[in-house]
N, C-alpha and C positions, 0 to 999 in steps of 0.2 A: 602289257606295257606299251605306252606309246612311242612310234619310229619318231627316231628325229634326225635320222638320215636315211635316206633310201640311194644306195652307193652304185652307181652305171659300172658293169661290167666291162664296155662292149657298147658303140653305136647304137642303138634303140634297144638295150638289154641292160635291166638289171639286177644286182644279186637279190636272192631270196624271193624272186617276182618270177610266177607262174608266167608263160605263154600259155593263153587260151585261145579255141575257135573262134570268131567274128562273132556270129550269132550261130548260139544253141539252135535255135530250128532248121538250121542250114536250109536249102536252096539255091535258085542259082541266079538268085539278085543281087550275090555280090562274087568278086573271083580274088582269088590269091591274098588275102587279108588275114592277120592275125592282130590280136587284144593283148593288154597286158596292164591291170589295175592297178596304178601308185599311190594314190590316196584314196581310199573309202571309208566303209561305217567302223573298219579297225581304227582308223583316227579320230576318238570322240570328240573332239574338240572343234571338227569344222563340219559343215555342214554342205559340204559339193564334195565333188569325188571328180579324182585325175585319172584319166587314163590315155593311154598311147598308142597308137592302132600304127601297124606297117605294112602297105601294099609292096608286093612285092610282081615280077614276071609281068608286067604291063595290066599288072589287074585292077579293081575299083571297089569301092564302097558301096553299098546299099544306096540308091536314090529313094528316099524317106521324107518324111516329115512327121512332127511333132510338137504337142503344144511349149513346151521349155524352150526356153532359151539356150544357147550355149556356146563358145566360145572356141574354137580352133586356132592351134599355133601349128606354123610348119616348121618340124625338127630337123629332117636331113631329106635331101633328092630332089627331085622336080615334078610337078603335075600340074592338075587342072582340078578346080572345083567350081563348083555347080553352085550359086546361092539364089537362092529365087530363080529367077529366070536370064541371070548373068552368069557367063564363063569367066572367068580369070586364069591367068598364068600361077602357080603357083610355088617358093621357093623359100629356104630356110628362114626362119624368123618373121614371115608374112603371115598377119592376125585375121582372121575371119568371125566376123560375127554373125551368128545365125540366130534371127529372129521367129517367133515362137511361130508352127505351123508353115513353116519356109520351107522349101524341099533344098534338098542339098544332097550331093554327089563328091567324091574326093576321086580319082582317077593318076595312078602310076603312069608317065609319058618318057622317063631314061631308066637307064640301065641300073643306074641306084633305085636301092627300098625308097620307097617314097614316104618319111614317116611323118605323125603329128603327134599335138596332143590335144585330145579334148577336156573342159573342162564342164561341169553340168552340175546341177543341184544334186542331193542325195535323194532326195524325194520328188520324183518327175513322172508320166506316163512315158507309155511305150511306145516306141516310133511304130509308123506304118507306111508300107510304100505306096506309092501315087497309084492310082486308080486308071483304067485305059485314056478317060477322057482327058484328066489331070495329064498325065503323058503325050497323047495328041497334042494338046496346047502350050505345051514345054516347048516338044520337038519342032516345034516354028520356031523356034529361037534359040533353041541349044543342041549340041549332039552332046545325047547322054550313053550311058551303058545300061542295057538291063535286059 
């Protein structure tokens, strides 16, 4: 049966919604992050999938990229995100849009979880992170985590 409410327990928590690892392969490209899937292939009817990711202990996301598009809202805290080769401040309800093969970082900078939500097609490749040279060429222009 399809949801047709998915009910917030709790600040970036809600009922019947697993908390998952960041990425399954783990490593140490990203620190203090956890997932949590609101919309996917259980809701037939659309065709992208929501999820909610929350940095927590000053930690960051994966600096990545991939060919999909996709869509970043910030839910609760403060940080910095990385979109191509721009920093921004970043704070509730601020929209990021991250264009296909763009590298992008999200970075915890206060004492609140730093949460968001991403939004993405259901059917997309796999991110990858930047490469040394890819990075070298970043870091003239941003200070990243990785």
């Amino acid at each position: 049966m399809q949801k047709k409410k998915i009910e917030s327990s709790a600040p970036g928590q809600w009922k019947d919604t697993e908390t998952k690892v960041y990425k399954e392969e783990g490593g140490t490209s990203f620190k203090n992050i956890v997932k949590r899937d609101l919309i996917d292939k259980q809701c037939p009817d659309v065709d992208f999938e929501t999820r909610y990711f929350e940095i927590s202990n000053y930690g960051y996301s994966s600096l990545e990229k991939h060919e999909h598009p996709h869509v970043v809202i910030i839910g609760r805290g403060k940080g910095k995100a990385i979109v191509g080769d721009e920093i921004f401040e970043a704070k509730p309800f601020d929209i990021f849009f991250i264009a296909p093969n763009q590298a992008h970082q999200f970075i915890q900078t206060s004492e609140e979880p730093f949460g968001f939500f991403c939004m993405v097609a259901d059917e997309r490749d796999k991110p990858r992170l930047l490469n040394d040279l890819e990075k070298e060429k970043l870091r003239k222009k941003v200070d990243f985590k990785d």
